[in-house]
C-alpha distance (Angstrom), angle and dihedral (degrees) to the residues before:
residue distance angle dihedral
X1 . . .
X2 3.72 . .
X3 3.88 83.0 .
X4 2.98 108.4 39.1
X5 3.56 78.1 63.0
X6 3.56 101.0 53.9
X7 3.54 91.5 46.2
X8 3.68 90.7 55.2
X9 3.56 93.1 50.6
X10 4.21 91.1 49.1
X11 4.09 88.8 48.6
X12 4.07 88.7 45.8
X13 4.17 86.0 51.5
X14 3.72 90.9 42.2
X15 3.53 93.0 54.7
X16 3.49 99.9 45.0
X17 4.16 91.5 51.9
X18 3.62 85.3 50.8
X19 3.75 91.3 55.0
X20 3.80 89.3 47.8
X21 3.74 94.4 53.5
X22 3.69 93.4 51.3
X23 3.48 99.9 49.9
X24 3.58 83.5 47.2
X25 3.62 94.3 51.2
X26 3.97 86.2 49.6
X27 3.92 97.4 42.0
X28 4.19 83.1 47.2
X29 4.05 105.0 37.7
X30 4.14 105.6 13.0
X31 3.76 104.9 45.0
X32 3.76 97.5 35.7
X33 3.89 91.3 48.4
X34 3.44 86.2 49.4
X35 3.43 92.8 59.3
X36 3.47 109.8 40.2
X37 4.05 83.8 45.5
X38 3.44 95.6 40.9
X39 4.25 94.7 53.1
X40 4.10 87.7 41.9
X41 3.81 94.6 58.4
X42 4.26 98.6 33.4
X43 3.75 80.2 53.0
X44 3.93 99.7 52.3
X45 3.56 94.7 38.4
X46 4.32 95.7 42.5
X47 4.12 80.8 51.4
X48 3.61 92.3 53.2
X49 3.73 100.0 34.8
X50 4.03 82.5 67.2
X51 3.93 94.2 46.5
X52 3.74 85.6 59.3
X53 3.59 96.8 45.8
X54 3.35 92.6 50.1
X55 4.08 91.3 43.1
X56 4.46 90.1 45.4
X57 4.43 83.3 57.1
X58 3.05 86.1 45.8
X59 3.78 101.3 53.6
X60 3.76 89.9 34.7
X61 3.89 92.1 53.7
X62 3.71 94.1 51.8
X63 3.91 104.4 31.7
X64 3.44 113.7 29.0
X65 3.63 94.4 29.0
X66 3.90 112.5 28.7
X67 4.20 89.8 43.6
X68 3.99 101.2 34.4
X69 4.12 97.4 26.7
X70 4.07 84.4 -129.6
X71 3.56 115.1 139.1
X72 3.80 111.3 -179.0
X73 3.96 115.2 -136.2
X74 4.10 109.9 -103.2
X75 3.73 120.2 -135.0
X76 4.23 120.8 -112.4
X77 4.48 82.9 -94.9
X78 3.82 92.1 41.2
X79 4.28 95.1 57.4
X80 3.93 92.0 -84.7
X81 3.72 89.6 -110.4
X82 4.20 113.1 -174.7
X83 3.86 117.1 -122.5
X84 3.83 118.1 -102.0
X85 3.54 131.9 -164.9
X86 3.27 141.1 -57.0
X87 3.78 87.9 -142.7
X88 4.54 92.8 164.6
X89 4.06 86.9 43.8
X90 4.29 79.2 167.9
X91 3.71 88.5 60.2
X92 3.49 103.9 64.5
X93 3.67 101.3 70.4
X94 4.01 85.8 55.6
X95 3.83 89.7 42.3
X96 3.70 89.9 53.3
X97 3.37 96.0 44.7
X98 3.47 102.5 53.7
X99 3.62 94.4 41.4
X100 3.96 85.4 57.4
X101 3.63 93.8 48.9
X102 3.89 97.5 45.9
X103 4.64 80.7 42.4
X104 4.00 83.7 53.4
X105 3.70 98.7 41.9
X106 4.17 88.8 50.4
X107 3.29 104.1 45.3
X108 3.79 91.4 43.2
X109 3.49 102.4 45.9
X110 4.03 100.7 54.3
X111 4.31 87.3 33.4
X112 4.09 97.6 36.0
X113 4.41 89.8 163.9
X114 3.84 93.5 52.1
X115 3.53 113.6 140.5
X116 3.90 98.9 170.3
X117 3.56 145.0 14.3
X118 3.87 139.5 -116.9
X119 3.68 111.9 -37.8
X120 3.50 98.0 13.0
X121 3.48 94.6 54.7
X122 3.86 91.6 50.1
X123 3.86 91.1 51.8
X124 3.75 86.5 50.8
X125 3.61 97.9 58.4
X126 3.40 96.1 39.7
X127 3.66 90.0 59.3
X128 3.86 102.9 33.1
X129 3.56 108.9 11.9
X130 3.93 107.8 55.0
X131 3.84 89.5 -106.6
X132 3.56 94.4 -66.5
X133 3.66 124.2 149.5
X134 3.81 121.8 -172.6
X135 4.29 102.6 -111.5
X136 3.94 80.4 -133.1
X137 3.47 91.9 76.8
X138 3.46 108.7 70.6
X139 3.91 90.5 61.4
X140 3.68 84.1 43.6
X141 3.26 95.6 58.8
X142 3.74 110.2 28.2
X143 4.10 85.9 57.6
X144 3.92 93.0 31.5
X145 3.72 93.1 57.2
X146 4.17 96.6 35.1
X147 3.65 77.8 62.2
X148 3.50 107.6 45.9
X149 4.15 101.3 46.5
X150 4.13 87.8 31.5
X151 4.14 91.5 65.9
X152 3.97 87.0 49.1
X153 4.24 97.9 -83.5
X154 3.65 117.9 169.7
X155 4.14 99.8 -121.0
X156 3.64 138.4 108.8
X157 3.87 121.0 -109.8
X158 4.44 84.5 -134.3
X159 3.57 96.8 78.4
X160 3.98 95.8 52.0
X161 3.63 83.4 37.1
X162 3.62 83.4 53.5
X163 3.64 104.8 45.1
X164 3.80 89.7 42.3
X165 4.03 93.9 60.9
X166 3.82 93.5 36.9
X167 3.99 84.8 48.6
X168 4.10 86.6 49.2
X169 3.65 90.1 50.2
X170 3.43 104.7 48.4
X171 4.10 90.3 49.8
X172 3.43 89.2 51.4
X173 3.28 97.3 51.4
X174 3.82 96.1 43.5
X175 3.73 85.5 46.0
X176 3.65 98.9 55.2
X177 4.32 86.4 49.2
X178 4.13 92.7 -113.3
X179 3.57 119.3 173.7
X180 4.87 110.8 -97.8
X181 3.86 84.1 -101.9
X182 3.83 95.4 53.5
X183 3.75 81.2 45.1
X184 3.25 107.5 62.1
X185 3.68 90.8 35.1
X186 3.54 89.8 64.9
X187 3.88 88.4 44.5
X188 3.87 87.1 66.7
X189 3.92 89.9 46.1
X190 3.47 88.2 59.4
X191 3.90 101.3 45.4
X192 3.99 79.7 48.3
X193 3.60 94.9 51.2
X194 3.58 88.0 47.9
X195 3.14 95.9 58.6
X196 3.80 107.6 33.8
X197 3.99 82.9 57.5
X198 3.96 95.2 51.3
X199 3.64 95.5 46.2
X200 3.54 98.6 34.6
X201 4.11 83.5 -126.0
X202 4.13 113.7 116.1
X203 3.65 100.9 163.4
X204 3.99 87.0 44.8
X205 3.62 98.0 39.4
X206 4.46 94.8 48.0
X207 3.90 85.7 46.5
X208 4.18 89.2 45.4
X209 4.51 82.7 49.7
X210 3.57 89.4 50.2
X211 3.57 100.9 41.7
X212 4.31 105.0 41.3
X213 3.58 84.6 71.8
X214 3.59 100.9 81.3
X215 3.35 138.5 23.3
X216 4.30 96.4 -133.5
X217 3.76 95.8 13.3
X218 3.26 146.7 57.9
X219 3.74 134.0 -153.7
X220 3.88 110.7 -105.2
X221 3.72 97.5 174.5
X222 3.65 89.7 72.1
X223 3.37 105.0 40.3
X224 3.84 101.2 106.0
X225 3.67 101.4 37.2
X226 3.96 83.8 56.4
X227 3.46 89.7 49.1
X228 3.65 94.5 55.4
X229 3.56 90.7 43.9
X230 3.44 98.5 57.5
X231 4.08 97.9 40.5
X232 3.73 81.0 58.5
X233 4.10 98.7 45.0
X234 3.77 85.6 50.9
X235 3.70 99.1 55.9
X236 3.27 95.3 48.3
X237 4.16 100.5 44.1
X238 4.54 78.4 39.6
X239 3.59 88.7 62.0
X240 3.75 91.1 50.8
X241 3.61 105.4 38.0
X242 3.70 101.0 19.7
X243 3.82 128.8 -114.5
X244 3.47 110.6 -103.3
X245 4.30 113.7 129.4
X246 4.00 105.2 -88.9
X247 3.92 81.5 -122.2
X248 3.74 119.9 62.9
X249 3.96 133.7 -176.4
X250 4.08 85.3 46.2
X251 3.89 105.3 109.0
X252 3.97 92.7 86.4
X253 3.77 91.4 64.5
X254 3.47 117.3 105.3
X255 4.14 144.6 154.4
X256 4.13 105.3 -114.9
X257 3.68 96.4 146.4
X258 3.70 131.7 59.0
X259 3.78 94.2 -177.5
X260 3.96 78.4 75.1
X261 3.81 94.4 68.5
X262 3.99 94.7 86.3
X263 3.78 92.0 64.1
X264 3.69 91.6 44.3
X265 3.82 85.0 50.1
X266 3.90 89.3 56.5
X267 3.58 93.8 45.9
X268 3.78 87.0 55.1
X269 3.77 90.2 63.4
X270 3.98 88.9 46.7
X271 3.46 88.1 56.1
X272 3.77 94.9 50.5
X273 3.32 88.0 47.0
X274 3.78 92.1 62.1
X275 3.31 96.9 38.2
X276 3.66 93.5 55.6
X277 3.93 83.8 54.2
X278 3.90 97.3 44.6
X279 4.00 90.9 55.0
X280 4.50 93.0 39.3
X281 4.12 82.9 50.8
X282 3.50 101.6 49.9
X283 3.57 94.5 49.1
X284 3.67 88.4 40.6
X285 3.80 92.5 50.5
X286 4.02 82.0 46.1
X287 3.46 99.3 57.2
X288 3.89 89.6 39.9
X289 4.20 84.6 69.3
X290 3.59 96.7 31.4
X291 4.20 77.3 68.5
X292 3.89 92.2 47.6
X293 3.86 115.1 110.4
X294 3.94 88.0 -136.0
X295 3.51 132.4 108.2
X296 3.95 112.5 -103.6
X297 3.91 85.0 -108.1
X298 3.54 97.6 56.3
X299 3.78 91.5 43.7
X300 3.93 102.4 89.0
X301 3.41 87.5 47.4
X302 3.99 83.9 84.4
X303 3.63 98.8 39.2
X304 3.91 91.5 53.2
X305 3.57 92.5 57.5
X306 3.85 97.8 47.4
X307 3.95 87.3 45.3
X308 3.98 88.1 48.8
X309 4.34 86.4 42.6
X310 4.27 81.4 60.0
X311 3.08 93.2 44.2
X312 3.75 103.6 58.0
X313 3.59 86.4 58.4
X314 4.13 98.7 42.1
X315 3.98 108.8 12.4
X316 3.93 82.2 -179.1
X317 4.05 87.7 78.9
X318 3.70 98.9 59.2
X319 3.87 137.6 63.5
X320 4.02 115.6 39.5
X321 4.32 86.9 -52.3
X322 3.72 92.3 -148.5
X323 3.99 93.0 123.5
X324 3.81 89.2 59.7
X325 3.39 92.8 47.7
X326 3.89 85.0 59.7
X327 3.83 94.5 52.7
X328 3.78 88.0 54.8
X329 3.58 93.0 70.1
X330 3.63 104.0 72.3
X331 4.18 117.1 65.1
X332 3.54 95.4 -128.7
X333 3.36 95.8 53.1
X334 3.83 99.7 46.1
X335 3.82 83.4 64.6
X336 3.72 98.4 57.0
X337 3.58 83.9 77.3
X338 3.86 116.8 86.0
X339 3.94 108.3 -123.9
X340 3.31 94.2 -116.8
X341 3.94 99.5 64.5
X342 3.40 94.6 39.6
X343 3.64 85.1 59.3
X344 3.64 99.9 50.0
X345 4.13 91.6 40.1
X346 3.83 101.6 85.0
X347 4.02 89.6 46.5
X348 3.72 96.4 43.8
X349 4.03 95.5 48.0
X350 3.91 95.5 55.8
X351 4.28 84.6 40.9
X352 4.31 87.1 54.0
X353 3.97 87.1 39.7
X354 3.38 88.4 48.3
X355 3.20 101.3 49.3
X356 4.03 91.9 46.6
X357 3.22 94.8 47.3
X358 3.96 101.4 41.7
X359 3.62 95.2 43.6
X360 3.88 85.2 63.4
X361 3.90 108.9 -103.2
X362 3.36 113.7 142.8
X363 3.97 123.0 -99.3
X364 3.87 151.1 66.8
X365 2.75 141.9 -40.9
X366 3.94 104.0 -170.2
X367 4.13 92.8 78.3
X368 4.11 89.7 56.1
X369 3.72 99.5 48.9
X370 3.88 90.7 44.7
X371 4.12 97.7 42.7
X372 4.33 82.3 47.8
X373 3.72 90.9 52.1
X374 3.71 94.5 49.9
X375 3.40 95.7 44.4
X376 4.01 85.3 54.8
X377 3.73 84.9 56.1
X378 3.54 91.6 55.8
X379 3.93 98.1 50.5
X380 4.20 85.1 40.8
X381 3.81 86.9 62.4
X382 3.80 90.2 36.7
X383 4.34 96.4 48.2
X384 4.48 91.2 44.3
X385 4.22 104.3 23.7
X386 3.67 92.1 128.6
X387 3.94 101.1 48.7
X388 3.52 116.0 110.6
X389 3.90 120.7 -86.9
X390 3.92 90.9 7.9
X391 3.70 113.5 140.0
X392 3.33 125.3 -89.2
X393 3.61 113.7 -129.4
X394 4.22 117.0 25.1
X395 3.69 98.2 -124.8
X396 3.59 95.9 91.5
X397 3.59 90.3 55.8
X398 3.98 95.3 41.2
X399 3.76 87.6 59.0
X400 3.85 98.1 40.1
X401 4.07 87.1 46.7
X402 3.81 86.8 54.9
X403 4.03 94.1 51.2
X404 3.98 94.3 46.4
X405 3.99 104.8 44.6
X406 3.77 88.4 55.2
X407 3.92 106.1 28.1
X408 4.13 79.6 56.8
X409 3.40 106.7 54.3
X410 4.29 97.2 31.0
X411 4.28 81.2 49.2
X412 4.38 84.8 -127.9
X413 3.30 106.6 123.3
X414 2.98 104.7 149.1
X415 4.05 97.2 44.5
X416 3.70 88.6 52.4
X417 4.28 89.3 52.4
X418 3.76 90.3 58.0
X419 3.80 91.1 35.0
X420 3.51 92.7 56.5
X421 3.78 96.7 43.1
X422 3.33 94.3 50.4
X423 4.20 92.1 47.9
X424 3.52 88.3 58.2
X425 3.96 104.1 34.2
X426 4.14 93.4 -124.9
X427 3.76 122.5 100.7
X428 3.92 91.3 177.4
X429 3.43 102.0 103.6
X430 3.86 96.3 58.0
X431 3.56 93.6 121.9
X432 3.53 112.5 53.6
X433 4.21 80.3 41.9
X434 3.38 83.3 56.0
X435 4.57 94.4 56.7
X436 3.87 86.1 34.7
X437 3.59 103.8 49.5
X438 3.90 88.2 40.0
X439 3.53 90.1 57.4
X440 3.69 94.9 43.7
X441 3.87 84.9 53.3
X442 3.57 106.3 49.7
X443 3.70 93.0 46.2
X444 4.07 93.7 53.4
X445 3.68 88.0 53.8
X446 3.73 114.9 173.1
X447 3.88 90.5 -14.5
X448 4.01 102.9 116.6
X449 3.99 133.3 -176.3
X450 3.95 93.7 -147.5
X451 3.89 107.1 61.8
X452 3.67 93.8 -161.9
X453 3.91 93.7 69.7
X454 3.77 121.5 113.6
X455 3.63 129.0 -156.4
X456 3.92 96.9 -112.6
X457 3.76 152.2 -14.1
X458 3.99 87.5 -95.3
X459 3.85 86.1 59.5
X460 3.64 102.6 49.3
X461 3.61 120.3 98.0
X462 4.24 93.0 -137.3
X463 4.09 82.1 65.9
X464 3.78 106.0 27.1
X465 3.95 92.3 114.1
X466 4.19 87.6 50.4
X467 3.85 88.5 53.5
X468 3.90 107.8 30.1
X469 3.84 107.8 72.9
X470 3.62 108.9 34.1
X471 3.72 87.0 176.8
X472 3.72 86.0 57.7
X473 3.69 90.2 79.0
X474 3.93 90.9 62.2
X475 3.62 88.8 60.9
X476 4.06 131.0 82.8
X477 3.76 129.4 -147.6
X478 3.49 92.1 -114.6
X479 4.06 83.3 71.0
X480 3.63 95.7 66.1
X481 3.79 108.4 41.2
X482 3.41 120.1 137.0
X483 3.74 121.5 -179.5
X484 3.90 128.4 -74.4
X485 3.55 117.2 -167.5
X486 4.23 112.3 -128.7
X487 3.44 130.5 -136.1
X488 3.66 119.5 -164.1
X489 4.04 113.2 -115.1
X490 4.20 85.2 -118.6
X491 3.59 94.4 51.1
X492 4.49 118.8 115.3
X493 3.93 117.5 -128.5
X494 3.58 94.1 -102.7
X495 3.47 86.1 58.0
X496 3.67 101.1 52.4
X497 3.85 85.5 38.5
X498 3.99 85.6 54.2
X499 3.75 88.6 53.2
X500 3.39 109.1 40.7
X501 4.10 84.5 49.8
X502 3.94 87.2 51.3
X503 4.21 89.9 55.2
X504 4.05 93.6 42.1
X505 3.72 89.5 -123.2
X506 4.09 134.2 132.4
X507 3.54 87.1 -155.0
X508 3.92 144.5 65.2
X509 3.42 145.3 143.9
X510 4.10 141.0 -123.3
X511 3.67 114.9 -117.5
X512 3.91 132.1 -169.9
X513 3.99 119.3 -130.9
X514 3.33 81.1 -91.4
X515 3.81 107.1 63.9
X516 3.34 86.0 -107.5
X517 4.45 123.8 140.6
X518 3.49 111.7 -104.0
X519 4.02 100.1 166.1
X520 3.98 139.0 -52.7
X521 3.36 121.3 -89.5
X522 4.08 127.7 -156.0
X523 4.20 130.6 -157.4
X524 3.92 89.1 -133.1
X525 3.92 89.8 50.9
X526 4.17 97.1 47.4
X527 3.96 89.7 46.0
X528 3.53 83.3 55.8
X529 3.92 100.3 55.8
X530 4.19 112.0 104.8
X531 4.13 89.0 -132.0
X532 3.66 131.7 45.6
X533 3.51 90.6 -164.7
X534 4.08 99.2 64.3
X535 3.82 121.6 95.1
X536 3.60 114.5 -105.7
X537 4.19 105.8 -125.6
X538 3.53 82.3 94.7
X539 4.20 98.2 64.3
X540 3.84 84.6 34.2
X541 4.09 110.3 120.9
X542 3.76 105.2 -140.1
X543 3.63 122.4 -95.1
X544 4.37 89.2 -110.2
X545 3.89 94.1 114.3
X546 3.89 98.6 47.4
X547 3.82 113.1 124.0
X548 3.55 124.8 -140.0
X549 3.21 122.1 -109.9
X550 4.04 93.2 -122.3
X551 3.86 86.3 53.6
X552 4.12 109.4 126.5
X553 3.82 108.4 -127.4
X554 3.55 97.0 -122.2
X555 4.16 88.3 70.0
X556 3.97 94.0 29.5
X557 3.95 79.8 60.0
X558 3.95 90.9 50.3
X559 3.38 93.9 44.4
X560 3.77 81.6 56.5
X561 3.47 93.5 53.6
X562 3.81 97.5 39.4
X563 4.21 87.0 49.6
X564 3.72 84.8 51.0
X565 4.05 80.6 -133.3
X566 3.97 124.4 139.9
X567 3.94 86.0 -154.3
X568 3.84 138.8 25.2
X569 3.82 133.9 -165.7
X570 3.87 108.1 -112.1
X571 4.16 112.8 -150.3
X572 3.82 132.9 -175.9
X573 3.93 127.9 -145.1
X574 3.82 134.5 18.3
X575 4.60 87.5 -77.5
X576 4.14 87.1 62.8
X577 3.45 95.0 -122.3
X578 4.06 114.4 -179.8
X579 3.61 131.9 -109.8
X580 3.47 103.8 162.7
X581 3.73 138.8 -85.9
X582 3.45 143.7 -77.4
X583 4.10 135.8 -143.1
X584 3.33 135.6 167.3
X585 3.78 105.9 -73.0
X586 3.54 86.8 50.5
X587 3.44 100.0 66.8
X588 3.68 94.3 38.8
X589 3.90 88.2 63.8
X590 3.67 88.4 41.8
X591 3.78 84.5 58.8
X592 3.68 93.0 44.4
X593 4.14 99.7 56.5
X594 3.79 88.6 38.5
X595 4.44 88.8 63.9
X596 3.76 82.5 37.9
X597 3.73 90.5 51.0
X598 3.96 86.9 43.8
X599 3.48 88.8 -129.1
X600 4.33 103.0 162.3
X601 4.04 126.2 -175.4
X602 3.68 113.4 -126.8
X603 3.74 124.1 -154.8
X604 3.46 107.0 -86.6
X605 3.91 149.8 -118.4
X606 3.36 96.7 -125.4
X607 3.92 142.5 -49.2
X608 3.67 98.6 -64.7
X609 4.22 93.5 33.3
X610 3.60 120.1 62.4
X611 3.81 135.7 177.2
X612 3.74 127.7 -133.1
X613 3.63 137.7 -177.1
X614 4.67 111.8 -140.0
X615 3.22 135.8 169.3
X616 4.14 120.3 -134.2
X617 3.61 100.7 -108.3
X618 3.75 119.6 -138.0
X619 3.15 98.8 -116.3
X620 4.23 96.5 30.0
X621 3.99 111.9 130.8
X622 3.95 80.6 -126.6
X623 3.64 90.6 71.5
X624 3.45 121.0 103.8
X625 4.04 94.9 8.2
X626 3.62 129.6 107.1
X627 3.64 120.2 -105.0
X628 4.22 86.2 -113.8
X629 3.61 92.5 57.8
X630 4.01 95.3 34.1
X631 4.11 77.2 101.9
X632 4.01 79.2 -149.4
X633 3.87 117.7 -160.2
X634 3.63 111.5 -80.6
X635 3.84 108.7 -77.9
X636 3.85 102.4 20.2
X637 3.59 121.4 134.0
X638 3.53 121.2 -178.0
X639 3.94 98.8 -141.8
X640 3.94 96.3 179.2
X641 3.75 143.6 13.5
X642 3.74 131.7 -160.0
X643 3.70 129.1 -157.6
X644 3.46 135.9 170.0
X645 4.11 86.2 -16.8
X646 3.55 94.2 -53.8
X647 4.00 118.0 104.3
X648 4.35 125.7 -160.0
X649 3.28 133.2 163.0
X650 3.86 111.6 -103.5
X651 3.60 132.6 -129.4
X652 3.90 136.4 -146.0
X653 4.25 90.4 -81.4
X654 3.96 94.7 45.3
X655 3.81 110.9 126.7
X656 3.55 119.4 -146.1
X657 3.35 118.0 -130.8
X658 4.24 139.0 -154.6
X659 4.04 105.6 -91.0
X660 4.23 89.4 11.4
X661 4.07 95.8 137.7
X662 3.74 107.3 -142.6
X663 3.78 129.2 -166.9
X664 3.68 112.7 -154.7
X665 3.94 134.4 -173.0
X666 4.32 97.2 -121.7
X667 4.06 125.6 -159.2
X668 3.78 107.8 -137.1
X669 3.79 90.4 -118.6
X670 4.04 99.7 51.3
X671 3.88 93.8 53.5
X672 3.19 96.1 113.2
X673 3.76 100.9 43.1
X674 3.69 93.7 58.1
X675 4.15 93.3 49.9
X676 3.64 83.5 55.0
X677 3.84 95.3 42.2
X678 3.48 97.9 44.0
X679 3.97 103.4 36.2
X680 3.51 104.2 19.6
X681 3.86 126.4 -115.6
């Protein structure tokens, strides 16, 4: 008992210095990285978040209004600007349609293979494309998009705002040589920073980066470098455009009444409803033009001019919308509307952003889904006003019908609450949010406005290898080692080459006198070197990848993927010293003989402790001993044996048997001493 003890004691200090190193290893590598990373991409993408502000009033100030006399009404954060005109109603379809061909040709010409645009494009790399974004892009887009909404499109500035950042962080990243999964982390960053700065929203607009991704996920490793990120875009766009809310005239709105949660239970469903019908008519619209014998350039050519065709009947259904959205708040000025247009406005603003957007011009399609659902709001307040209990004033439901259309259909709820909150400078109307956009959520189902999307982290492609062996986890590098031939740090490049040839292998590594890793070597890279005769530290790659030999497969097979490496050096203790390397075959046989050897993962303890189900090997050095002199790993308990379909719980003189199948209570650290111990190597 006495040790038993002691080895308790030694497994309770070993886990506690392992927790110490890793939150070291966070505190030192993760946080700091996050900064630095973090501050470098909310700085780029702040900095060109104003160019393209400055670039869309631009375009809007000398297309849509100088050539059509339209000048779209500006929200309280925009300059609150009052709507004027049309006065050359005939000229916006021309307007529009030239604006979409000139969009088209742009973003075509400099990113010819596009399939998609701003956020959807970003969500598609990040799953399928290793975070990377074409550099092309951001030019692409930033002119693309001043284009499209400047001539009177029906898009959002977030999604080019979007695809901008997430286009700034993935360069940066790939420019600074990170790792794929630092890559597409800073990819989200930058659609976060994107957004935060465009909205004047950063804790809405990192949780709307992290959560667009998936349908029922969201992606937690990025959370805080978006966060950074976006803090950092919005100070610097703030201190250009100021930091008032987008939406003013909303801090008297509040939630007083529960007997109003019924009618903001109905307008949940209406908001479903539309969503449902914003996502089927985009695609619809997309398919449309994917049918059109045009090239993609010349495409929204014909979507500009049926937008511009709307809009010389109902201006308020083209542009971004968001000043309407603002004169819907107020009571007297939801009735300067005739019923009839306010009716028709929610369906005829996702039918001009869908045909903008679907046609192939570049921009969002956040701004269109949000301006329809307020303008819902508005003619929900204006159809049932004098019904019991209903609220007084439509603002409440304006900005509630803006969080629920799109927080259905892009499956972020919970970005769009805080986005929304923080747009409009009043949180108090979380709760009925909370029924309506519930509603609105449910109802939409699977039905999603970014096509990209998958279900969950488990089916995305950047953490297929996390998700795809859950026994995996159960099993240690040390299991899948094949040999790597070593070539002492002294040694020439003929030498190495010599060896290397002698072992049949394109790879190698550099080790010290002590067995310890210096680097990796490859065939292609030694060929390479100008003399034979030099030693070959020099064209060594540094020993940062190397896995430990501890490491479960499932991560040594992400760090694969993240590494972008088909093999990595595996090392044991704190001095590095090799053991060989693994690759992807490896571990795939390593899986193989563990479901031959029935070995099965049980749920376990905790994070360091797991639980495992073997069976005794024939020719295990378990067999035959008694569970006292087993001399298990340190911190192994054997909580159950099972022979001949009857389990107990052993004691000190139990003898284990060939075939007995054992569950056993497993440190992280002494996997792969007990595989060996209990089914041989």
């Amino acid at each position: 008992m006495r040790g038993v003890g002691m080895r308790s004691a030694r497994w309770r200090r070993r886990t506690r210095g392992r927790l110490r190193r890793r939150l070291t290893g966070f505190t030192a590598l993760e946080l700091v990285r996050a900064l630095w990373l973090g501050a470098i991409v909310g700085l780029a993408a702040g900095a060109v978040a104003i160019l393209f502000f400055e670039l869309l009033e631009f375009s809007t100030r000398h297309l849509l209004t100088g050539l059509t006399g339209y000048a779209p009404p500006e929200a309280f954060g925009e300059g609150g600007g009052e709507a004027e005109g049309p006065t050359r109603r005939w000229a916006l379809p021309l307007v529009a349609g030239l604006g979409g061909l000139a969009s088209g040709v742009v973003f075509f010409l400099l990113v010819p293979t596009a399939r998609t645009h701003g956020m959807d494009e970003a969500i598609d790399a990040f799953h399928r494309q290793g975070g990377r974004l074409p550099w092309r892009g951001i030019p692409a887009m930033l002119l693309g998009s001043v284009l499209t909404i400047g001539s009177g499109g029906a898009a959002g500035a977030e999604g080019p705002a979007a695809g901008i950042g997430s286009g700034l962080g993935s360069t940066i990243a790939a420019r600074l040589g990170l790792s794929a999964a630092d890559r597409r982390r800073a990819l989200v960053a930058g659609m976060g920073a994107g957004m935060g700065a465009v909205f004047r929203a950063p804790l809405g607009g990192a949780m709307m980066a992290v959560e667009s991704l998936y349908r029922h996920d969201f992606e937690a490793d990025a959370v805080v470098l978006s966060l950074i990120s976006s803090i950092v875009a919005f100070a610097v766009f703030g201190a250009w455009a100021g930091y008032d809310p987008i939406f003013g005239g909303t801090a008297g709105f509040s939630f007083t009444n529960a007997g109003e949660l019924p009618y903001y239970l109905a307008l949940g469903v209406a908001c479903g409803l539309l969503g449902i019908l914003y996502a089927h008519g985009l695609e619809g619209v997309r398919a449309f033009f994917r049918r059109v014998t045009l090239p993609p350039w010349a495409k929204p050519a014909i979507g500009g001019l049926l937008v511009g065709a709307v809009g010389m009947a109902a201006p308020e259904a083209i542009h971004i919308g968001y000043g309407w959205v603002q004169r819907l708040l107020r009571p007297e000025q939801v009735t300067d509307f005739s019923f009839w247009l306010l009716a028709a406005l929610p369906v005829l603003r996702i039918a001009t952003a869908a045909l903008t957007v679907g046609s192939g011009a570049a921009g969002g399609v956040f701004a269109p889904g949000m301006v329809a659902g307020g303008m819902l709001g508005a003619l929900f307040w204006r159809l049932f006003q004098d019904l019991p209990g209903f609220p007084d004033e439509p603002g409440p439901l304006v900005v509630i019908g803006m969080i629920a259309v799109f927080g259905s259909i892009a499956h972020a709820p919970l970005a769009m609450m805080l986005m929304v909150g923080e747009m409009t400078g009043n949180l108090s109307l979380l709760a009925p949010a909370m029924v309506t956009v519930a509603v609105a959520t449910l109802l939409t189902g699977n039905v999603t406005i970014f096509r990209s999307q998958v279900a969950t982290r488990a089916e995305s492609a950047a953490h297929r290898h996390r998700f795809a062996f859950p026994l995996l986890d159960a099993l240690p590098a040390q299991r899948a080692i094949v040999p790597l031939p070593a070539v002492p740090a002294g040694a020439t490049v003929a030498q190495a080459l010599a060896a290397l040839d002698a072992a049949s292998s394109a790879r190698g590594a550099v080790v010290d006198a002590g067995g310890r890793l210096v680097g990796d070597l490859s065939v292609e890279a030694l060929r390479a070197a100008p003399d034979a005769g030099a030693t070959v530290t020099p064209l060594a790659g540094g020993p940062h990848a190397a896995l430990p030999a501890d490491t479960p497969l499932d991560e040594a097979l992400d760090r694969l993927a993240g590494h972008e490496r088909r093999w990595l050096p595996v090392v044991e203790g704190a001095d590095g010293r090799l053991l060989g390397a693994i690759d992807g075959r490896a571990v795939v046989r390593a899986w193989r003989r563990a479901v031959r050897e029935q070995v099965r993962p049980l749920s376990p303890v905790d994070e360091e402790v797991g639980t495992l189900e073997l069976s005794v090997a024939a020719d295990a050095p378990a067999r035959g001993r008694t569970l006292a002199e087993a001399e298990l790993p340190p911190g192994v308990r054997v909580l159950t044996v099972e022979r001949a379909g009857r389990a107990f719980a052993p004691a000190g003189d139990t003898v284990l048997r060939t075939g007995d199948r054992l569950t056993l209570a497993v440190p992280r650290g002494a996997r792969a001493a007990t595989l060996a111990f209990i089914l041989g190597e």
